[in-house]
C-alpha positions as CSV (number, residue, x, y, z in Angstrom):
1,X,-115.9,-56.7,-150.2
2,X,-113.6,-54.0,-149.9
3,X,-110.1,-53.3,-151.7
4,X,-107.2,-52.2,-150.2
5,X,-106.5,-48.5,-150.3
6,X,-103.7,-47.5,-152.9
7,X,-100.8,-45.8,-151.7
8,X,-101.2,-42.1,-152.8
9,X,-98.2,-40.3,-154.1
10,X,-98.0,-38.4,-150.6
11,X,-96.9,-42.0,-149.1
12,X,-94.3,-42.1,-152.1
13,X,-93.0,-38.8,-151.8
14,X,-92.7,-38.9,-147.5
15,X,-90.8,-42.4,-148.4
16,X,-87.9,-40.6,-150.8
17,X,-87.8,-37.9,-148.3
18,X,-87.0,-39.9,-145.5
19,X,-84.6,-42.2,-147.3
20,X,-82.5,-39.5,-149.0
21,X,-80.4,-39.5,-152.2
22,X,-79.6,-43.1,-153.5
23,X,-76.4,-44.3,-155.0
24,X,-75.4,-47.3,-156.4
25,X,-73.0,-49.3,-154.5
26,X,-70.1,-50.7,-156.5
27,X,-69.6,-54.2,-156.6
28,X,-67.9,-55.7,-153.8
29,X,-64.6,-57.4,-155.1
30,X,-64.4,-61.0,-155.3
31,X,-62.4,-62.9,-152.5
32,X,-58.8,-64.0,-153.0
33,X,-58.0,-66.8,-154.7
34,X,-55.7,-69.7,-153.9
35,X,-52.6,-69.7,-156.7
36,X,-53.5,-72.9,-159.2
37,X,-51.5,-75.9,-157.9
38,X,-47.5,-75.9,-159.5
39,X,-47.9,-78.9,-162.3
40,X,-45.9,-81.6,-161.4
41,X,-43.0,-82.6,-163.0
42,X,-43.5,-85.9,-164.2
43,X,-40.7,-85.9,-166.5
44,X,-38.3,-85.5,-164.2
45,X,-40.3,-87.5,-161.3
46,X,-40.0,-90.2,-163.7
47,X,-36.4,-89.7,-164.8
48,X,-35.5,-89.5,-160.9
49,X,-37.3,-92.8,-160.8
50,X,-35.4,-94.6,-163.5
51,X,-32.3,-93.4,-161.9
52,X,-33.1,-94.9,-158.8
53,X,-33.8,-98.4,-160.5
54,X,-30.5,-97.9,-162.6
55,X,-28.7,-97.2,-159.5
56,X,-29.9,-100.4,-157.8
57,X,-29.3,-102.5,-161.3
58,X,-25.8,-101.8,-161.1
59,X,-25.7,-102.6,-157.4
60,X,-26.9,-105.6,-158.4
61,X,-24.4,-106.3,-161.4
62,X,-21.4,-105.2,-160.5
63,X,-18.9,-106.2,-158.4
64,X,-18.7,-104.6,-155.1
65,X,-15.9,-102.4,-153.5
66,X,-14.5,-103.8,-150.4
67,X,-13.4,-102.1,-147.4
68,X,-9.5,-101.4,-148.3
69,X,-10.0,-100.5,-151.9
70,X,-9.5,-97.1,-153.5
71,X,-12.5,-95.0,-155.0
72,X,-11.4,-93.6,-158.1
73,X,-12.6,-91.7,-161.1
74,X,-11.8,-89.1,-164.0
75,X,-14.0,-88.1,-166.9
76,X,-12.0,-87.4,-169.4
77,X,-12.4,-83.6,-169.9
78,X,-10.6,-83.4,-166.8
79,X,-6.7,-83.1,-167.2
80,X,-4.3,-86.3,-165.6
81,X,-2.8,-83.4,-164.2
82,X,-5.3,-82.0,-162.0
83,X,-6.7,-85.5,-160.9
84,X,-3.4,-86.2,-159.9
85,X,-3.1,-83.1,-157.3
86,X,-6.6,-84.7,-156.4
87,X,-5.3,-87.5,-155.4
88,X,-2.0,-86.1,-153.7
89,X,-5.1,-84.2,-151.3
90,X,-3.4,-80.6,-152.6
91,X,-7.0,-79.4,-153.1
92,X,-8.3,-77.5,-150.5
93,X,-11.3,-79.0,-148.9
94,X,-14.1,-76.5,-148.4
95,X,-17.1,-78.6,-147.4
96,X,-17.7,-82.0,-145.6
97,X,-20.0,-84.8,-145.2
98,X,-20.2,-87.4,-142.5
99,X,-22.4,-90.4,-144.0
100,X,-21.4,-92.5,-140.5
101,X,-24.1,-94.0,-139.4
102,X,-26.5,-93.3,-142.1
103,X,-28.2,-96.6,-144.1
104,X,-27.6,-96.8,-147.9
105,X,-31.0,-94.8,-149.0
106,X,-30.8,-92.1,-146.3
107,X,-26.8,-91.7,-147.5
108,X,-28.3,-91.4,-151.0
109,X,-30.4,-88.4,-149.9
110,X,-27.9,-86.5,-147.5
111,X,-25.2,-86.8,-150.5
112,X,-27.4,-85.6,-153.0
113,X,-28.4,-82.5,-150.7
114,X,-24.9,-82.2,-149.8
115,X,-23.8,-81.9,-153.9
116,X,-26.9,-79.6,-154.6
117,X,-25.6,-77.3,-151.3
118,X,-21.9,-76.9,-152.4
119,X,-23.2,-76.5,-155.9
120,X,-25.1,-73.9,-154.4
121,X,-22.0,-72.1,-152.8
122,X,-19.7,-73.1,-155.9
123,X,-17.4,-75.4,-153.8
124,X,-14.7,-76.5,-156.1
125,X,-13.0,-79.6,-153.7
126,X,-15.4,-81.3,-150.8
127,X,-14.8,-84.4,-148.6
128,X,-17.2,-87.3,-148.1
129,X,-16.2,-89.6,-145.2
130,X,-18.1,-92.8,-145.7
131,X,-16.3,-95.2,-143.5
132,X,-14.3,-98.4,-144.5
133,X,-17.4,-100.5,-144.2
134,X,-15.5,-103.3,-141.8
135,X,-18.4,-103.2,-138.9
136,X,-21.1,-103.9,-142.2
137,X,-23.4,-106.6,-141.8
138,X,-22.9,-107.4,-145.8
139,X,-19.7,-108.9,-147.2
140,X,-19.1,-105.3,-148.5
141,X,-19.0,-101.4,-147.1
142,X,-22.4,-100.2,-148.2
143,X,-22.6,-96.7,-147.7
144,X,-18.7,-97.0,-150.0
145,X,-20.4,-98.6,-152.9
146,X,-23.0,-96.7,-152.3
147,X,-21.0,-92.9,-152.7
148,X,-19.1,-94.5,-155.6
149,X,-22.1,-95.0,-157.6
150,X,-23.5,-92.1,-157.2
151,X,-20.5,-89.8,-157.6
152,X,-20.3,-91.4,-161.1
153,X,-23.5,-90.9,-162.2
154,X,-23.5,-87.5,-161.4
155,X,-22.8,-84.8,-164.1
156,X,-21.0,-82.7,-162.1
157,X,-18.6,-84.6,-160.4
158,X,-15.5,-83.9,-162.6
159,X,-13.6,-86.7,-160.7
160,X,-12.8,-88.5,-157.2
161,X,-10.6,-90.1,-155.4
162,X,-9.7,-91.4,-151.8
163,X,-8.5,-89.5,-149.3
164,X,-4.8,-89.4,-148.5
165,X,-3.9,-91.3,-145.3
166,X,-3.9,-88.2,-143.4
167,X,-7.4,-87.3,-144.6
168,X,-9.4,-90.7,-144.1
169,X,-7.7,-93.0,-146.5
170,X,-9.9,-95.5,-148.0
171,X,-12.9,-94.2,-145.6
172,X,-13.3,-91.0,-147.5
173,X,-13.7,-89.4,-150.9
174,X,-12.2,-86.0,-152.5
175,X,-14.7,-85.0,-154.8
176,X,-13.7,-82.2,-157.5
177,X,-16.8,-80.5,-158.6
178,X,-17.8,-78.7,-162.2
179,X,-18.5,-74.7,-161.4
180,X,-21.7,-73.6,-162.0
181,X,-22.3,-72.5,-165.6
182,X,-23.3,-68.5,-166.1
């Protein structure tokens, strides 16, 4: 039996020579990585939530605006003074939403983007025209009681009133608005 020949040093050698000088090759960086998911927030997912139910509790409880009656409120860090130049329409309107046309919980949405927007461009006076209600299939103006509710529970909403005659009456809203803070 025979054993394989041994490479001699020559074979080493001619191998280095034809390969050259070697360097180590850094490591090759790792791939990007997708940004960790934003956490959710549950708090006010769940605060959102309990509105929601809140605001259909006192659908439920209250009595119900109809069509010809006013929308009206103050909170009382707001001077009788300035709620009444509310009411008299001598703000100046700088925003408006059309709810026409709209049911109850896509009204909901487009007035809370609407209030979020003009909050956004520090609108001081805005006009929501929510329509008397009289072609509802309910006993009462939905998207009406709808706006009402909503206007009050809303921290910003220094007060509201309806329209004058010559700005939609009883089928729109004046809303004065808190500035943004800072």
């Amino acid at each position: 039996m025979s054993r394989p020949a041994a490479p001699d040093d020559d074979d080493a050698a001619l191998f280095r020579e034809a390969i050259g000088d070697v360097r180590r090759i850094d490591d090759a960086p790792l791939p990007p990585r997708k940004a960790p998911p934003k956490p959710a927030a549950r708090m006010a997912e769940r605060d959102e939530r309990d509105a929601r139910s809140e605001f259909q509790r006192g659908l439920d409880e209250t009595a119900l605006l109809s069509a010809g009656d006013t929308l009206s409120h103050r909170r009382d860090t707001l001077p009788p003074r300035i709620f009444q130049r509310l009411k008299r329409g001598q703000f100046s309107v700088q925003d408006e939403l059309d709810l026409h046309g709209a049911t109850a919980l896509q009204a909901e949405g487009l007035l809370r983007q609407f209030l979020a927007d003009a909050h956004d461009h520090d609108y001081g006076c805005v006009r929501i025209i929510h329509g008397k209600g009289q072609r509802s299939d309910r006993d009462a103006p939905v998207l009406k009681n709808t706006v009402d509710r909503l206007l009050r529970q809303r921290g910003d909403v220094l007060a509201f009133h309806s329209a004058p005659p010559a700005q939609g009456g009883t089928g729109a809203v004046l809303v004065l608005l808190a500035r943004p803070r800072g």
